[in-house]
C-alpha positions in Angstrom: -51.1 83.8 -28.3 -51.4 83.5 -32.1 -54.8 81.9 -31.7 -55.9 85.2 -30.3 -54.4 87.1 -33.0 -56.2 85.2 -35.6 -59.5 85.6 -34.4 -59.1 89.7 -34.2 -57.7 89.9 -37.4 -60.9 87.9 -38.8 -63.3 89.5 -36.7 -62.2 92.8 -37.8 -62.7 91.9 -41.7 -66.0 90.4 -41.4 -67.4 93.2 -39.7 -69.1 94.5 -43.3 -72.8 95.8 -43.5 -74.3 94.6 -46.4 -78.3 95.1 -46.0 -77.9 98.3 -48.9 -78.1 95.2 -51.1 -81.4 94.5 -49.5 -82.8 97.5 -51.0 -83.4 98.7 -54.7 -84.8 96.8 -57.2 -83.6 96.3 -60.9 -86.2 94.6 -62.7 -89.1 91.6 -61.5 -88.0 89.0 -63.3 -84.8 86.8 -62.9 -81.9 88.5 -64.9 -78.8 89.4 -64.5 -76.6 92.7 -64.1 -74.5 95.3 -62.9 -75.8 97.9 -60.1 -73.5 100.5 -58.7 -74.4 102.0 -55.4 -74.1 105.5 -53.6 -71.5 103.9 -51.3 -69.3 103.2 -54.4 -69.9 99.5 -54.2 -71.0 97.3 -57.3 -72.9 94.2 -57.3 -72.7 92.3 -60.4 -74.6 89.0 -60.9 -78.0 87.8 -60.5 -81.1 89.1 -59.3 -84.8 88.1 -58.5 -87.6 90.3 -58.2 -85.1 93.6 -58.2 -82.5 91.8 -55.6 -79.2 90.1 -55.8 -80.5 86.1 -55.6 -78.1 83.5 -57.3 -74.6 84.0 -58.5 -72.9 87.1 -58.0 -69.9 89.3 -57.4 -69.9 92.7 -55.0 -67.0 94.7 -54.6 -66.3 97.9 -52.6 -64.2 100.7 -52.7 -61.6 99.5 -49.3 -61.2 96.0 -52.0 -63.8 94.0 -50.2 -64.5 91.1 -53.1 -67.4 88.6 -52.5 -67.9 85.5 -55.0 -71.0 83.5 -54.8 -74.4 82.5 -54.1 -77.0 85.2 -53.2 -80.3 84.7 -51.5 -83.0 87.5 -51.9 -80.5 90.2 -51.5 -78.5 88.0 -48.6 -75.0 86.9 -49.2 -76.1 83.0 -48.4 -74.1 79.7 -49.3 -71.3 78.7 -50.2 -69.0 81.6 -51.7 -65.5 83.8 -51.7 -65.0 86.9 -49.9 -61.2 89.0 -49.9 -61.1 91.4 -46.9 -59.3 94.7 -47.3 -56.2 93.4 -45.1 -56.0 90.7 -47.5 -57.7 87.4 -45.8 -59.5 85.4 -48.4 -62.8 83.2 -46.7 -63.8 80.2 -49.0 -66.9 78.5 -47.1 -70.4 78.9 -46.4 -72.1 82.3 -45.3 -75.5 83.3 -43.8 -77.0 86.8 -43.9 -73.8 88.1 -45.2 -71.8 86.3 -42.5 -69.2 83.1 -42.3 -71.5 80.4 -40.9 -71.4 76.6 -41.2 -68.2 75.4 -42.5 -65.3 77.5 -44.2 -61.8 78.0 -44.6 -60.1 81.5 -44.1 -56.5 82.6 -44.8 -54.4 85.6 -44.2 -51.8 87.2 -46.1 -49.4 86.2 -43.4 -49.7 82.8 -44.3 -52.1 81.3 -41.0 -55.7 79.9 -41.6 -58.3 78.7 -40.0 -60.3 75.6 -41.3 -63.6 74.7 -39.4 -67.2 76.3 -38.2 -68.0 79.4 -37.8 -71.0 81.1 -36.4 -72.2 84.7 -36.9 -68.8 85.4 -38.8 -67.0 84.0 -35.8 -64.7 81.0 -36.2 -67.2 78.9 -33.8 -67.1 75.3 -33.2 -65.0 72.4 -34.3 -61.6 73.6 -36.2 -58.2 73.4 -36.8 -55.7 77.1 -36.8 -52.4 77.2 -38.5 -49.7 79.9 -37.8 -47.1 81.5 -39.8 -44.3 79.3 -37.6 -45.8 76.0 -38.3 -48.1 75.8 -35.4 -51.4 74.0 -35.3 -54.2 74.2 -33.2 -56.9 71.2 -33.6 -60.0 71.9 -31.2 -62.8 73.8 -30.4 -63.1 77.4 -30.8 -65.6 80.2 -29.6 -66.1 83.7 -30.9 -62.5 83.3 -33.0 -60.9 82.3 -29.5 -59.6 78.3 -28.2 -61.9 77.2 -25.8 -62.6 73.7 -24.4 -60.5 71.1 -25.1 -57.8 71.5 -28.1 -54.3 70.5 -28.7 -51.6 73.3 -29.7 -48.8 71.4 -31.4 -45.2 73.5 -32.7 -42.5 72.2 -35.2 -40.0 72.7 -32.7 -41.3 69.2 -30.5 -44.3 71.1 -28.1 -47.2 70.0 -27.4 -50.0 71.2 -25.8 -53.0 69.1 -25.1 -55.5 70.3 -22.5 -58.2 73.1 -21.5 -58.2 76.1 -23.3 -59.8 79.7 -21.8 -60.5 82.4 -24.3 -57.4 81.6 -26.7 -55.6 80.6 -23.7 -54.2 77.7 -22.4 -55.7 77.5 -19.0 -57.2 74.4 -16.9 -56.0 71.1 -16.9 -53.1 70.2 -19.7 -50.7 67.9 -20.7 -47.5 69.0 -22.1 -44.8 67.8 -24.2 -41.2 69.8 -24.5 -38.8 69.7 -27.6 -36.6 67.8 -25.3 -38.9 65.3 -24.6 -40.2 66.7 -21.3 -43.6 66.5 -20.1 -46.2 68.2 -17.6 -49.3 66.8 -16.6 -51.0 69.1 -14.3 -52.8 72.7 -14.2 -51.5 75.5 -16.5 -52.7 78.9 -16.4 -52.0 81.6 -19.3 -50.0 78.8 -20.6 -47.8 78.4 -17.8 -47.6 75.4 -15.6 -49.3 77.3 -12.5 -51.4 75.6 -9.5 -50.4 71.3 -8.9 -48.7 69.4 -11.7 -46.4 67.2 -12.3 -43.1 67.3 -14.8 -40.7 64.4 -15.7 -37.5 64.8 -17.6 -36.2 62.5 -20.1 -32.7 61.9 -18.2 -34.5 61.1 -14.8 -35.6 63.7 -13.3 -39.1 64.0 -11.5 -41.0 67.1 -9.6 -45.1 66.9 -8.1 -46.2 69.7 -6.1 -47.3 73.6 -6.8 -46.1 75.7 -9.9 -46.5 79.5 -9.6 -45.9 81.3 -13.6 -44.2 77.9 -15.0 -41.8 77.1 -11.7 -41.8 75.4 -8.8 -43.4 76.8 -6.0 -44.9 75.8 -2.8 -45.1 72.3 -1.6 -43.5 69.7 -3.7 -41.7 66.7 -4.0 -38.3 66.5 -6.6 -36.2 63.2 -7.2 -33.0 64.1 -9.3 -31.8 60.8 -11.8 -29.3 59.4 -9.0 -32.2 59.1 -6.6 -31.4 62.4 -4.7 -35.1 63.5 -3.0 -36.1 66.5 -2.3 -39.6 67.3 -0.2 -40.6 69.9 1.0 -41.3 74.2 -0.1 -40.0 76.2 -3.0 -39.8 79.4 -4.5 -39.0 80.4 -8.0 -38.0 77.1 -9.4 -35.6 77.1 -6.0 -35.4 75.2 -2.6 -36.7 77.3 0.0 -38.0 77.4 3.3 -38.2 74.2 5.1 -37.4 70.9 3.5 -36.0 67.0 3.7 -32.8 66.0 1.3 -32.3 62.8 0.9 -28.9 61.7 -1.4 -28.7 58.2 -2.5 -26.3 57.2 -0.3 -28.3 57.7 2.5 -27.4 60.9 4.0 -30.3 63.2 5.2 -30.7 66.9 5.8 -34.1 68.4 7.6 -33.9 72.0 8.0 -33.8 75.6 6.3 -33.2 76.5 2.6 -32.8 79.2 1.0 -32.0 80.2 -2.9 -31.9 76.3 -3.6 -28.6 76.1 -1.0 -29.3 75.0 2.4 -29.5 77.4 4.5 -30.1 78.5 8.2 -30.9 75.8 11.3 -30.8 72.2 10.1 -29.9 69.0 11.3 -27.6 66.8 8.5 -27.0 62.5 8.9 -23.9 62.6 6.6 -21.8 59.4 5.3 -19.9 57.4 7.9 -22.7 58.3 10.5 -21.8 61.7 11.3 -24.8 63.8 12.2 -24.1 67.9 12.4 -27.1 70.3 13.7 -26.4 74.0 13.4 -26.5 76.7 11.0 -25.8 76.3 7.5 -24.4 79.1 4.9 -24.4 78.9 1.2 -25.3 75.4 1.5 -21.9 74.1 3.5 -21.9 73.5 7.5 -21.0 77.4 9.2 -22.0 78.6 12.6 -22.7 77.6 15.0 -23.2 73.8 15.8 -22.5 70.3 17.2 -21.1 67.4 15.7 -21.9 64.4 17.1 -19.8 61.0 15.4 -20.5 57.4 15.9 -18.7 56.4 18.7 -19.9 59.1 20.8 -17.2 61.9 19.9 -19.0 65.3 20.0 -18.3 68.9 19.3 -20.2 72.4 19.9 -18.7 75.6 18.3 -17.8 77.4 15.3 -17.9 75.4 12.4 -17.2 76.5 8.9 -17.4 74.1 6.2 -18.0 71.6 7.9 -15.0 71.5 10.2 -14.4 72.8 13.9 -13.4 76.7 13.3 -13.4 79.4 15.6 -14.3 78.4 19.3 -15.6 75.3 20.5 -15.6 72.2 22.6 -14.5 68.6 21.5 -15.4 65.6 24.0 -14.2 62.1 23.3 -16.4 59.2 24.3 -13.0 58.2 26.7 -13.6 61.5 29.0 -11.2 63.7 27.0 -11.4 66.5 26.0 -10.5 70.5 24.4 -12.1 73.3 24.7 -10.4 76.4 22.3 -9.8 78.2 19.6 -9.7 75.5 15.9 -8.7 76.2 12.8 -9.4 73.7 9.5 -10.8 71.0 12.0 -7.4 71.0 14.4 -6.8 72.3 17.5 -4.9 75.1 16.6 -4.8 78.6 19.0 -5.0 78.7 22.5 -6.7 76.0 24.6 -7.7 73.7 27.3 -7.0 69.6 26.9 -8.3 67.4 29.7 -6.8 63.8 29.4 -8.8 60.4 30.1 -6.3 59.6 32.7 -6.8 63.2 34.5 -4.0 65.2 32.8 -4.4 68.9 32.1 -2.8 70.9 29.0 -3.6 74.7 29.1 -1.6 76.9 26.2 -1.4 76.8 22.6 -1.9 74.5 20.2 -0.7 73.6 16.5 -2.4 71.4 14.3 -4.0 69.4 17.2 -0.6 69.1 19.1 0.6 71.3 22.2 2.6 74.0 20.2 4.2 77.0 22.2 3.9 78.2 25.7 1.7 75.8 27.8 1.4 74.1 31.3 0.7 70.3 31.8 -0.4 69.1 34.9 -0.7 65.3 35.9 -2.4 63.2 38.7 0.9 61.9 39.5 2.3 65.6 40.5 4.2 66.0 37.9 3.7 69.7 36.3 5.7 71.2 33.3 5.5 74.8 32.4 7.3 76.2 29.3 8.0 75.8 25.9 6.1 73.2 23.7 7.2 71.7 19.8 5.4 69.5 18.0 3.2 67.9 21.3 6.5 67.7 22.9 8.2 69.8 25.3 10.8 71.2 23.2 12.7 75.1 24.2 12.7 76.2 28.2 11.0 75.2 30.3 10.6 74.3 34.5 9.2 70.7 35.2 7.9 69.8 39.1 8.0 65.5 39.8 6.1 63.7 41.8 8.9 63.3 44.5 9.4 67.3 45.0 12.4 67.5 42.6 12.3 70.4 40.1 13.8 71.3 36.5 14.3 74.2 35.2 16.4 74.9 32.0 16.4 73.9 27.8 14.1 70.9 26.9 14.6 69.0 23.2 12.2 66.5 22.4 10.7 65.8 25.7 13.8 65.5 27.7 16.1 68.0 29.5 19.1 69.0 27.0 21.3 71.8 27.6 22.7 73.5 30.7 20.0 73.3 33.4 19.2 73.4 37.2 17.7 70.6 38.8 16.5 70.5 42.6 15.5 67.5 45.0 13.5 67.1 48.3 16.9 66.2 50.0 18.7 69.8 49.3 20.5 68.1 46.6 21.1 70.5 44.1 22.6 70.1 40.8 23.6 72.9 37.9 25.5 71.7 34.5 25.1 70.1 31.2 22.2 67.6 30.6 22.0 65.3 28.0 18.9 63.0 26.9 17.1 63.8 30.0 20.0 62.9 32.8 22.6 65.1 34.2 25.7 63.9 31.4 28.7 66.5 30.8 30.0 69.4 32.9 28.5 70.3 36.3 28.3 71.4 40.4 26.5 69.2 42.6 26.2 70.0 46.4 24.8 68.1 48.7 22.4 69.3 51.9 25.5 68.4 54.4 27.6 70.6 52.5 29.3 68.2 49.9 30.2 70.0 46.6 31.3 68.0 43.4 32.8 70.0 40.6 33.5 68.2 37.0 32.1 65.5 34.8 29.3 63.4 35.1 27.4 60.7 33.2 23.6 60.2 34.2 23.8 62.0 37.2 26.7 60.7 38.7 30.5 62.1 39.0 32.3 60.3 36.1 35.3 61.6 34.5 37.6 64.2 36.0 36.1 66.6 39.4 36.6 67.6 42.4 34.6 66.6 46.2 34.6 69.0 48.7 33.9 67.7 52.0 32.0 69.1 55.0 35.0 68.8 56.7 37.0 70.9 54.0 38.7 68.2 52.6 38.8 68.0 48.8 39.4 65.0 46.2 40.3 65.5 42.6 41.0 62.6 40.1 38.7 60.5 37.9 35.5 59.3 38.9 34.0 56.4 37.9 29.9 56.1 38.2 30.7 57.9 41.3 33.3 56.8 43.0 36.8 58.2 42.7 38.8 55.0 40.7 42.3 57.1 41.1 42.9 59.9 43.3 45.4 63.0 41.8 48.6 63.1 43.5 48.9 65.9 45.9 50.9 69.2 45.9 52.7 70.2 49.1 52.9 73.9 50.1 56.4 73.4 50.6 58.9 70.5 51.6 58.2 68.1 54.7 60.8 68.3 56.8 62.5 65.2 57.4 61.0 62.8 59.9 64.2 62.5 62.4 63.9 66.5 62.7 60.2 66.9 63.9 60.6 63.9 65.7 57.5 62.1 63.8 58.4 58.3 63.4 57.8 56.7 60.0 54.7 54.7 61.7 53.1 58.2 63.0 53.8 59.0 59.2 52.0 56.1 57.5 49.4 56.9 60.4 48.3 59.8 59.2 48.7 58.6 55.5 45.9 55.8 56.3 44.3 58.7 57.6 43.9 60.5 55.0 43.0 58.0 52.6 40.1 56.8 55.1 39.2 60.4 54.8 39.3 60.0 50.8 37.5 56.5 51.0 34.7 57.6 53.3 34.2 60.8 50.6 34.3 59.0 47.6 31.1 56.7 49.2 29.1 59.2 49.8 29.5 60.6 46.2 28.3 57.2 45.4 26.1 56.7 47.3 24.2 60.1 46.4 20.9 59.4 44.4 20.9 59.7 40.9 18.8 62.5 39.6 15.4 61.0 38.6 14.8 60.3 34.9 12.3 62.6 33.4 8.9 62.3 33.6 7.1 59.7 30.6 6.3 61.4 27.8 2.4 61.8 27.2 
C-alpha cells in the first residue's frame, strides 16, 4: 500500500547522524559562523559556548540541507531539512530528529502532515498520495495503525482498522459504484464475516476468503431471488437452498455457481423433480412427481423425460421405455387404466411402428402402427374368436385381407372402412362358396353361390339375397317333351324344383352373419 511506501522512503532520509556537531568548539561566546568538518559537511549559523545553538544552516556532501533552530549543538525546534532523495520536512525536530508536529513531502508529489516521534511519522496525521489518495488517522513508526480512513478520487472509501500500513480488522467500505462492505478485511481484502450491499439490490452476509465469497453465507439478488447456503470463490458451491421469487425452491448440490449434483427442485405449477443436476438444468437420473399425482423415474435431460424411464398416471396408466424431448418416443411398454396393453414403438407419445395391443375384452392386434392408429399390416384377434389379417388405414381394415370366424366362415377379398365392401370369396363351414361383390360383408352386386349340393347361382345380389337370378345356358337342346315322354306338368315340376333349390340358397347367403365391425378404436 502507498502508506507503507511513504513511511520507508521517510525513514530511510531521516536516518542522519548528526552528534559531530556536538563536538568542537569555535569560540565561548555567542557568535556566529561557518565551520567545515572532516566529513565534508558545513554548519553555518549560530553558536554558543563553541556549539551550533540558535539559527543555523548544515549541509552535507549527499545534499542533506537543514534550516533552523539549534540547541547546544542539537538540531531542536522548529526548522527545514531536504533529504538527498529529495523530501523536504518543515516541522519540529528533537535531537536531530522529526518530533512533535511537522509536514514532510516527496518529490513524487505525496506528504505526510501530522506527529512524528523519533523521526517516525507517529501519532495523529493525515498522508496524501501521488493519485489523489488520502489517509486521515493514526500512524505508528511511519505505518497506519488503529483506526484511519483511506479515501481515493475514484469513489472508495475505506474507514476501519488498520495493521501495520494495512487495512486489517474491522472496516467499512465504500466502492466507486456506490457499494459498500461492512465487515472484516484482511490485507485490504474483505476476508473473515462481512456484509456487502449493492446499489441495484443486491445483498450478501456470510464468510469472505481474499475479497469473495466463501463459506457460509446468505445472498438475495434485486428480484428477491435467495440464496443460503456455502460458496467458494465468489461462486455457489457445495450444499445450498435457492429460493426465486416466484416461489420455486431448490435444496441440493452446487457447483461453479450452477447447480449441480443430487437435489430436490419445487418448480412453478407445483412440479417437484429430485435427481441429478448438470450445468445447472435437470440431467440424470430422477423422478418427477406433478400435482395430480403423475410421476416419472428415469433419464432426464433438461428437465424432460430422456433416455429410459417410467411414467405412471394418477388413473393406473402407465409407460415404461425409451423418451426422447419429454415423449414417448422408442420402444416401449403402455398399460391402459381400463387394462389395455401396448408393447412396440412409439413416436412422439403415440404408438408408431410395429407393436401389439392387447385388451380385456380379447381383442389383440399385432402389426403395423401410424400416428396411435393401426395403420400398414397387420393381424387383429376379436373377442368372439374371429381373426384379421391383412392392410389396415386409419384403424380399420382397408385393402385385400383375410378374415376368419368361430363358425368356419371364412372370407378373402377387398375391405373397405373396416367391413368386407368390393371383390371377394366367402365359404361357409357346410361347404357354401360365394364368389363376387359385396357391401359390408354381404353378397351385393354380381357373384356366384355354390351349394353343398353342387348347385350354383349367379346374378345380382342384393344385401344378400339374390334379387334376379342369370338365365341359364343348356349343354345342348332339350328334346322335345312328346319324345322323352316328360309331360309339361313333370316339366314345370322340376322347374319349381329348381327354383326351391335357388330360393333355399339364396337364404342361407342371407342369413350368413355379417362379418363383425372392427374393434373401437382406443
Amino acid at each position: 500500500m502507498p502508506i507503507r511506501g511513504l513511511r520507508k522512503v521517510f525513514a530511510a532520509s531521516l536516518t542522519l547522524s548528526l552528534a559531530v556537531l556536538v563536538s568542537g568548539t569555535i569560540g565561548t561566546a555567542q557568535e556566529s559562523g561557518l565551520k567545515r568538518y572532516s566529513d565534508g559537511s558545513v554548519y553555518d549559523g549560530e553558536f554558543v559556548n563553541g556549539r551550533p545553538h540558535g539559527q543555523g544552516t548544515y549541509r552535507l556532501p549527499d545534499g542533506y540541507e537543514y534550516i533552523g533552530s539549534w540547541v547546544e549543538g542539537e538540531i531542536r525546534g522548529e526548522g527545514r531539512a531536504r533529504f538527498a532523495s529529495g523530501a523536504v520536512y518543515e516541522g519540529q525536530f528533537v535531537a536531530g530528529k522529526p518530533e512533535g508536529q511537522g509536514r514532510i513531502t516527496f518529490p513524487d508529489g505525496a506528504s505526510y502532515e501530522g506527529s512524528f516521534k523519533d523521526g517516525r511519522m507517529t501519532g495523529e496525521g493525515v498522508s496524501r498520495y501521488p493519485g489523489g489518495a488520502v489517509y486521515t488517522g493514526p500512524m505508528v513508526a511511519g505505518l497506519a495503525e488503529g483506526r484511519g480512513i483511506m479515501e481515493e478520487p475514484s469513489g472508495y472509501r475505506y474507514e476501519g482498522d488498520w495493521r501495520e500500513g494495512r487495512r486489517e480488522g474491522q472496516g467499512r467500505i465504500t466502492y466507486p459504484d456506490g457499494s459498500t462492505y461492512e465487515g472484516e478485511v484482511k490485507d485490504g481484502r474483505r476476508e473473515g464475516q462481512g456484509r456487502l450491499t449493492m446499489p441495484g439490490g443486491l445483498t450478501y452476509e456470510g464468510g469472505w476468503r481474499d475479497g469473495q465469497m466463501d463459506g457460509e453465507g446468505r445472498l438475495k439478488l434485486a428480484d428477491g431471488t435467495l440464496y443460503e447456503g456455502r460458496f467458494e470463490k465468489g461462486r455457489r458451491a457445495g450444499k445450498g437452498v435457492l429460493t426465486g421469487p416466484d416461489g420455486t425452491r431448490y435444496e441440493g448440490a452446487f457447483a461453479g455457481d450452477l447447480r449441480e449434483g443430487e437435489g430436490r427442485a419445487e418448480l412453478a405449477g407445483g412440479l417437484v423433480y429430485e435427481g441429478s443436476w448438470q450445468g445447472g438444468a435437470m440431467t440424470g437420473r430422477g423422478r418427477l412427481t406433478w400435482p395430480d399425482g403423475t410421476h416419472y423415474q428415469g433419464d432426464v435431460v433438461n428437465g424432460q423425460p430422456q433416455g429410459q424411464g417410467k411414467m405412471e398416471w394418477k388413473n393406473g396408466a402407465s409407460y415404461e421405455g425409451d423418451w426422447q424431448a419429454g415423449a414417448m418416443t422408442g420402444e416401449g411398454v403402455s398399460l391402459l387404466a381400463d387394462g389395455s396393453r401396448y408393447e412396440g414403438s412409439f413416436m412422439q407419445g403415440r404408438r408408431h411402428g410395429k407393436g401389439i395391443l392387447t385388451e380385456p375384452s380379447g381383442y389383440r392386434y399385432e402389426g403395423d402402427w401410424a400416428d396411435g392408429r393401426r395403420h400398414g399390416t397387420g393381424t387383429a384377434e376379436y373377442p368372439d374368436g374371429s381373426h384379421y389379417t391383412g392392410p389396415f388405414r386409419e384403424d380399420l381394415r382397408e385393402g385385400h385381407g383375410v378374415l376368419g370366424q368361430s363358425d368356419g366362415y371364412r372370407y378373402e377379398g377387398e375391405f373397405t372402412a373396416g367391413a368386407a365392401t368390393g371383390r371377394g370369396t366367402a365359404r361357409w363351414a357346410d361347404g357354401a362358396v360365394y364368389e363376387g361383390s359385396f357391401r359390408e360383408g354381404r353378397p351385393h352386386g354380381e357373384g356366384t353361390a355354390t351349394y353343398p349340393t353342387g348347385d350354383q347361382v349367379s346374378g345380382t345380389w342384393t344385401n344378400g339375397l339374390l334379387t334376379a337370378p342369370a338365365p341359364s345356358t343348356p349343354a345342348e337342346e332339350a328334346p322335345p317333351a312328346h319324345a322323352t315322354g316328360e309331360s309339361g306338368e313333370a316339366a314345370d315340376a322340376a322347374a319349381l324344383a329348381a327354383a326351391a333349390a335357388a330360393a333355399a340358397g339364396a337364404a342361407s347367403l342371407a342369413a350368413s352373419p355379417a362379418a363383425p365391425a372392427d374393434a373401437a378404436a382406443e
